[in-house]
N, C-alpha and C positions, 0 to 999 in steps of 0.2 A: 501393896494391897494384894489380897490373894482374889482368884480366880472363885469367880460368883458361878453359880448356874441361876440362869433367868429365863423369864417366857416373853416372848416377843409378839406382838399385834396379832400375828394368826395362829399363839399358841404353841409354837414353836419352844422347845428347850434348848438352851441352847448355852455354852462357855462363853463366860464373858471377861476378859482381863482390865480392868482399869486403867491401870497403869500404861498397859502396852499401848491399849485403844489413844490414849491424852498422847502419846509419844507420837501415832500414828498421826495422829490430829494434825500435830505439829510441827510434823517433818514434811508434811503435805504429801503420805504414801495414803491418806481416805479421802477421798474430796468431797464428801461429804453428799455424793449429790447421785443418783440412780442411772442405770442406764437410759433408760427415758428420758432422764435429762439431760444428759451429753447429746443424744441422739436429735432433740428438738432444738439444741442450740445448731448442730450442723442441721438441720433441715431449711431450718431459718436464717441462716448464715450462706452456705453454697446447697441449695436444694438441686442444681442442677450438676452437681459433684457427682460421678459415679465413685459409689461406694462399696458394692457388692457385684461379681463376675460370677454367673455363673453357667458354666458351657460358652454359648455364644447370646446369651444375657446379659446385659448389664443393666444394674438397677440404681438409681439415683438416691440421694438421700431423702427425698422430698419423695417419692413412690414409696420407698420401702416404709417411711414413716406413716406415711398415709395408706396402705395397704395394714401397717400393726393396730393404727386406729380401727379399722373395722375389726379387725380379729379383737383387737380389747372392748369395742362395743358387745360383741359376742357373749365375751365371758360376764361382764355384767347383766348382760339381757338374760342371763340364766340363771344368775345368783353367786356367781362366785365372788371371793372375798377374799381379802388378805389371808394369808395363807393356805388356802387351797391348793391342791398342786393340779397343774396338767404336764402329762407327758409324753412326749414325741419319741419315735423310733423311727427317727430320717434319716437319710443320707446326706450329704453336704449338699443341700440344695436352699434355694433361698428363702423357701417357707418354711425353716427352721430358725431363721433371723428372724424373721417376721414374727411366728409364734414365740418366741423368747421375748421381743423388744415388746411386743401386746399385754405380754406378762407381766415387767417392768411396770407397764403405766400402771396396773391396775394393783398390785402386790401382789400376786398372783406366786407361786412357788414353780418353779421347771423342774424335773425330772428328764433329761435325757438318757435313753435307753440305749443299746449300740446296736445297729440292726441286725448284727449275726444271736442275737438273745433267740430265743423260740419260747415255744408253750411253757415249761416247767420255770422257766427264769424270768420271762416277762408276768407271769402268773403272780409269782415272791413280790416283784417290784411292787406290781399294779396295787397288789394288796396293803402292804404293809407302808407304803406312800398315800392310801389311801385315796390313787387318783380320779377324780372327776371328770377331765376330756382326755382321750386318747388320740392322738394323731398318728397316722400308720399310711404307708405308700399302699395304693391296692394290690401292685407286684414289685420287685426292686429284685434285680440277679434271679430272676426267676422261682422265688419267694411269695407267694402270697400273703400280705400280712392280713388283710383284712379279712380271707377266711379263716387267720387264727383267732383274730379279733372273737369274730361268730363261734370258732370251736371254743375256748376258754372258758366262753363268759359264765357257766354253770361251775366253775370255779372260782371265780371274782366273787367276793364275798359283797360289795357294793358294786355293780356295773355300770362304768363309766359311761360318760356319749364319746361314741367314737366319730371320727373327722378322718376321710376318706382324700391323702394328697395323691394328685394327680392318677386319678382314677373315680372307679364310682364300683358302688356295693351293695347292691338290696336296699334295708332303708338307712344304712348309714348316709349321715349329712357327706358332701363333696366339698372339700377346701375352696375349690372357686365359686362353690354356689354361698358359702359361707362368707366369700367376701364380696360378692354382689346383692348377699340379701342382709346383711347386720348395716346398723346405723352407725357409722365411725364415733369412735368417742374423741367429742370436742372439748372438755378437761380434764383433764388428768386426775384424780383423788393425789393425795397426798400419800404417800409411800416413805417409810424411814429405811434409808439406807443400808443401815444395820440390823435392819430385819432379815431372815432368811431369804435368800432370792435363789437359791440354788439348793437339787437334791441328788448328788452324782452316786450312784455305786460304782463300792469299789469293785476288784475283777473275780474275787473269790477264790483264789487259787487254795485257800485251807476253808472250808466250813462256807456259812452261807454268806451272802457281800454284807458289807455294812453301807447303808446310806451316810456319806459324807456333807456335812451342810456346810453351803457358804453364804455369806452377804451379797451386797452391791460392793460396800468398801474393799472386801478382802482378795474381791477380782481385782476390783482399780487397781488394788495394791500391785498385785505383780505386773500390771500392763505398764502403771506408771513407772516401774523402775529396769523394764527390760526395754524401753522403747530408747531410751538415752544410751542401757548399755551397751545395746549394740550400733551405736550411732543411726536409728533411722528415722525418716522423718516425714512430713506429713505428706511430701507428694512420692513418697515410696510405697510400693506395690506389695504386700505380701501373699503368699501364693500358697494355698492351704489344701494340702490332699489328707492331712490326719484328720480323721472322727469329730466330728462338731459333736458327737455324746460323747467323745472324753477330755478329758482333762485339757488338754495343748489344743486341740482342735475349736475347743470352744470360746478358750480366753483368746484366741488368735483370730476365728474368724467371726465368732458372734459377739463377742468384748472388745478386742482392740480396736474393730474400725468406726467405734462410736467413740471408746475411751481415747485412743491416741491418734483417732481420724486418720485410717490410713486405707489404704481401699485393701478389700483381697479379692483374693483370686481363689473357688472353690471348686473341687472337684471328686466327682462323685465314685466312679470307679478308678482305679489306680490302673496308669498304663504309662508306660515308663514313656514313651515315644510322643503320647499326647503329653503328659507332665513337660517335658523338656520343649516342646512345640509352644504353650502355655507361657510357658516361661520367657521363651524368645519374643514370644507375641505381646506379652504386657510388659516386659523390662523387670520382671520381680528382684527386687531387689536384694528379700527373705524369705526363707523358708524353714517352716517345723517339721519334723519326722521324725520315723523310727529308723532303726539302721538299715531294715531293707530296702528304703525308698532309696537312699543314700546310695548305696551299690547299684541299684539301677539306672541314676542316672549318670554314676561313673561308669558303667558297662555301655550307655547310649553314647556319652562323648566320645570313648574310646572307638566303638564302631562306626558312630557319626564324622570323628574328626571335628568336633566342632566343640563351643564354649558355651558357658552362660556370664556375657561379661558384664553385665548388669546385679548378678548376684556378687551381695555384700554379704552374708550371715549364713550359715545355715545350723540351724539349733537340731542336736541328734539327740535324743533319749528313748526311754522306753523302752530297750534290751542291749544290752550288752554290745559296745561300740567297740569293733576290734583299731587300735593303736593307726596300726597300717594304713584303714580306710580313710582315716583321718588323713592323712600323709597323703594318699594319693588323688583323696578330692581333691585337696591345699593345690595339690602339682597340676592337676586337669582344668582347676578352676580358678584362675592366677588372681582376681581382685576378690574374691573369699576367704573369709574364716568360714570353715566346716569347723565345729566342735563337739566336745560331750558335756550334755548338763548332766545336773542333778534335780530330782524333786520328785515328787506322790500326790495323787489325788488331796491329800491330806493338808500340805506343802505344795505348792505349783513348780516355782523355778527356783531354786535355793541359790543358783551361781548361775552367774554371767561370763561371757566368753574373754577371751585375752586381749590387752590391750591393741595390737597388731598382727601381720603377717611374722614377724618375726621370732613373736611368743607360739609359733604353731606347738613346740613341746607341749606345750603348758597344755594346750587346746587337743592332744592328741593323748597322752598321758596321764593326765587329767579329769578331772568331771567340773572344771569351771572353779571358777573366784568365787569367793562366799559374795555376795550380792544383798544388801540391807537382810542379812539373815543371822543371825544368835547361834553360835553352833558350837557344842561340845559334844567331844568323844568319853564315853565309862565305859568301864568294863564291865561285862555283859553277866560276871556272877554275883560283883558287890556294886556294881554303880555309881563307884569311885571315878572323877575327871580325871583321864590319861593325857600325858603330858603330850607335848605336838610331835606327830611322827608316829607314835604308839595306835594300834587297832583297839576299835573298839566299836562299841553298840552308837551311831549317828541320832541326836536329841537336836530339836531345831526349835527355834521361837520365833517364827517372823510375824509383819502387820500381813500378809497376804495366806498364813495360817486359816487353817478352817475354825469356822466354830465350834467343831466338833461332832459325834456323830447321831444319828437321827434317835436310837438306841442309847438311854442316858448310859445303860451299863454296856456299853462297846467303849464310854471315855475310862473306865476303871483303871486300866493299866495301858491304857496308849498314852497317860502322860506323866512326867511327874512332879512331884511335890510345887517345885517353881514354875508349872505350865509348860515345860518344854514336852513336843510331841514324840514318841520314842518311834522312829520311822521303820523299826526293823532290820536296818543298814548295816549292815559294817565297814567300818569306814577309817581313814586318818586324815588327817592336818599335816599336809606337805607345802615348802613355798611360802611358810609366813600366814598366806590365806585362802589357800588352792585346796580343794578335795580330792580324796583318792576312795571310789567305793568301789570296796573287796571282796562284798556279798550279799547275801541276806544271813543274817543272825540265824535262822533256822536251817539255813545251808550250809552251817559249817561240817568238813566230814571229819570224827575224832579217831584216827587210826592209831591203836597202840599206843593213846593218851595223849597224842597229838593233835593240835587244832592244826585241820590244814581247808583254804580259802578255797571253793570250789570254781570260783572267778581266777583267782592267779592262774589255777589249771586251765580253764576255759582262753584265757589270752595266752597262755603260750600251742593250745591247739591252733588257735585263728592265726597261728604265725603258716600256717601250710596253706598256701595260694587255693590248692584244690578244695579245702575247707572252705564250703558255704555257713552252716548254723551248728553251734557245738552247746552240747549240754552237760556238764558234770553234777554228779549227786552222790549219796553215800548207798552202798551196798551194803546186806548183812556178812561177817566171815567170823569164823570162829577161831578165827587165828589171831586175831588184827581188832575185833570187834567190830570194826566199821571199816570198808575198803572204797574206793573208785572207780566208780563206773561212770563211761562217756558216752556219750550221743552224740550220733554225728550224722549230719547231713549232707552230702559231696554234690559239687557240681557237676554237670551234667559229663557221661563216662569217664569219673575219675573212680579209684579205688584208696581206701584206707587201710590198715591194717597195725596190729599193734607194736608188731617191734616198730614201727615207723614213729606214732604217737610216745614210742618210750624212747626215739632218740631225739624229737621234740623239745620233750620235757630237761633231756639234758644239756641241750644246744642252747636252752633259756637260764640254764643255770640255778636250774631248780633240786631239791634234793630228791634222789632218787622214790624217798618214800610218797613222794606226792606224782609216782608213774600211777594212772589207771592201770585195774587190775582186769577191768574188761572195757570191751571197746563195739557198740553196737551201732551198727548204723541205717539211719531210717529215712524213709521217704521222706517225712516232715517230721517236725517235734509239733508233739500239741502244744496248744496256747489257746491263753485265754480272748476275748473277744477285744480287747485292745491290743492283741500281742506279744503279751507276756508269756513267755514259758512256762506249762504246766507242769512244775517239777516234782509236782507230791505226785502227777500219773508217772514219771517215770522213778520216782523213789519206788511204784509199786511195780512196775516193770523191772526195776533193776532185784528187785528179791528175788527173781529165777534164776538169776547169774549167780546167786550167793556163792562165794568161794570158799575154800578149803584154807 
């Protein structure tokens, strides 16, 4: 059956697969049933369960339920409806659960925003999600949001109400006055699953973001099949310092402890010393992040002398995980797998980590098992499936796939013909069912009619201890057509230099054409607000180096 496009309850567009949805059904990756309603069975099951941590909070199943009943009486006492969106620009704090699960009952659509957005970007969002309630901290990192809120709003083409957390603002409403003055809502409407429940931007790093839409099902999907893979279980702890507005931050700490009833542990500012104190303190037994969490809390053991021996998992993605660090959490963290996933906004978690300690290769080498996910590699100028081993453009199909994006014509060429989503990737098929991803498709640098991986180059830089953050990208040259240029970031009083990086590149066994031909190095690399390295700003940076 081919891929429908249909309108869902609040009007939504949205992809719809048949075939795959009957399969999902049936393999029991949709459960067919809302975050609301996982969340009311544990209410009514262990209401005196702590579910949510946050700082020196702990919130109950039975509170935090009964706190989103009033924010969902809210949203009806104003008119809202299935698919409406409201959207938050919180930090991991616990009125971001609240406002999401209030969501849930009502059908309400979520937009989480990432609080480093400002005026011109929260501006884009507000509009073109068309949101209704704004929820905004009144300062956070010494930010004021809610005098953006008040500068914008002559830019907001519809002006939402805005919802003032943990603070207060002129006549914007006050999160706790909002939940001392709404009448909790005592039933639920009825909500389909498979309706839009989710509206995430992506980070933008080319052009302006695309709104990503998901379900209720296509979250469960992936909580339901990572909670098994990594062996954990309901009275396990997971411990969440990434972004409840992005992607891992949110299936982890606003999804999984309804979906796979596990408590977490959230936290608002990143501080390596509090993360690892956190950790000791609730026994976590998992943890998501991006790679520099990961380095911090091996830089804390190493100077603590001390373990996390309660950690069983710890999931790394979201930038580029050097081999090494893998290796040396494994050794600091003796009852852990540290690993490197793979997945996008688009895709959540495509692969799952190695069976054991003993598969640390796989786990360090690696980007994970392909995990209930469809994955074929083409080559990236005819589209042809390259055989296992061969690089190519990464196409996925899974049930925890998005529906696609908010923009019918943003689906045009993100998928193809058989629905598989083209992630951008470059990637292979090593290990039977292991992945290996080698880039981004638009990262490749073509010197002298060579493709050469600007990732291959970037791991054999992170082989140099004094290398913090490395960036590789293509340079203009009139020799070469396209040359290498690196970024680099160094720990504190080290020095780089390039004969150094070009004896690197040969101690990896690399061919000499893939030496950077310049080598720059910087305070920080930009990055987008999940993270992500801004490589189109230093594609433009690296055009001053143009070589001869």
């Amino acid at each position: 059956m081919a891929v429908e496009i249909r309108r869902d309850v609040g009007g939504w567009m949205s992809r719809w697969d048949p075939a795959m949805a009957a399969e999902a059904v049936e393999n029991g990756d949709w459960p067919n049933l809302t975050v609301a309603q996982f969340a009311l069975r544990r209410a009514t099951a262990t209401p005196e369960r702590i579910q949510l941590i946050d700082g020196d909070l702990a919130l109950s199943c039975a509170e935090l339920y009964r706190r989103a009943q009033c924010v969902a009486g809210y949203f009806l006492s104003i008119g809202l409806a299935p698919g409406d969106v409201v959207s938050f620009q919180l930090p991991n704090w616990w009125e971001a659960s609240v406002i999401d699960l209030a969501a849930s009952m009502t059908g309400v659509v979520t937009n989480p925003i990432v609080p480093i957005n400002r005026d011109a970007e929260v501006t884009y969002m507000l509009n073109e999600s068309r949101t209704r309630v704004m929820f905004v901290p009144q300062v956070f990192r010494k930010y004021e949001y809610a005098a953006m809120m008040r500068r914008i709003a002559p830019a907001l083409r519809a002006t939402p109400r805005v919802v003032v957390v943990r603070g207060e603002f002129g006549d914007f409403m006050g999160f706790d006055a909002l939940l001392a003055e709404s009448p909790p809502l005592q039933s639920a409407p009825a909500v389909d699953p498979n309706a839009v429940k989710l509206l995430l931007y992506t980070s933008g790093t080319t052009g302006r973001p695309k709104g990503v839409l998901h379900s209720h099902n296509t979250f469960h999907a992936d909580s339901i099949k990572m909670q098994p893979a990594m062996r954990l279980g309901e009275d396990d702890v997971t411990f969440c310092p990434s972004p409840v507005t992005h992607i891992s931050g949110y299936l982890w700490a606003l999804n999984m402890p309804w979906c796979g009833n596990m408590s977490a542990v959230m936290l608002d500012v990143w501080n390596p010393d509090r993360a690892f104190d956190q950790m000791l303190r609730y026994q976590c037994a998992f943890m998501v992040g991006a790679t520099p969490f990961l380095q911090d809390l091996v830089t804390v053991a190493k100077r603590r002398g001390e373990t996390l021996p309660h950690l069983q998992s710890y999931l790394c993605g979201g930038a580029s995980v050097p081999p090494s660090l893998i290796y040396e959490a494994a050794e600091l963290f003796p009852n852990c797998i540290p690993w490197r996933t793979f997945g996008a906004t688009e895709s959540p978690t495509m692969t799952g980590p190695p069976a054991s300690r003993r598969d640390m290769r796989l786990a360090a080498e690696t980007d994970g098992r392909l995990n209930r996910a469809q994955v074929k590699i083409v080559d990236i100028v005819t589209g042809a499936v390259q055989a296992a081993g061969a690089e190519g453009e990464i196409l996925v199909r899974e049930p925890s796939m998005a529906l696609g994006y908010a923009r019918l014509e943003d689906n045009e060429e993100a998928y193809d013909e058989a629905g598989y989503f083209r992630t951008g990737d470059l990637g292979k098929i090593v290990h039977v069912d292991h992945i290996v991803c080698t880039g981004r498709k638009k990262d490749l640098i073509i010197r002298a009619g060579e493709n050469i991986s600007a990732k291959e180059v970037e791991d054999a830089i992170y082989r140099l201890p004094k290398v913090a953050e490395v960036a590789v990208v293509s340079m203009p040259s009139r020799k070469t057509g396209e040359a290498i240029c690196a970024f680099a970031v160094m720990h504190a009083g080290e020095k780089l230099d390039l004969p150094e990086v070009a004896q690197v590149i040969a101690q990896a066994g690399l061919a000499r054409q893939k030496t950077p031909a310049h080598l720059q190095v910087l305070v920080e690399l930009p990055k987008t607000p999940s993270g992500k390295v801004r490589k189109d700003q230093l594609r433009l940076l690296a055009q001053q180096y143009a070589c001869d």
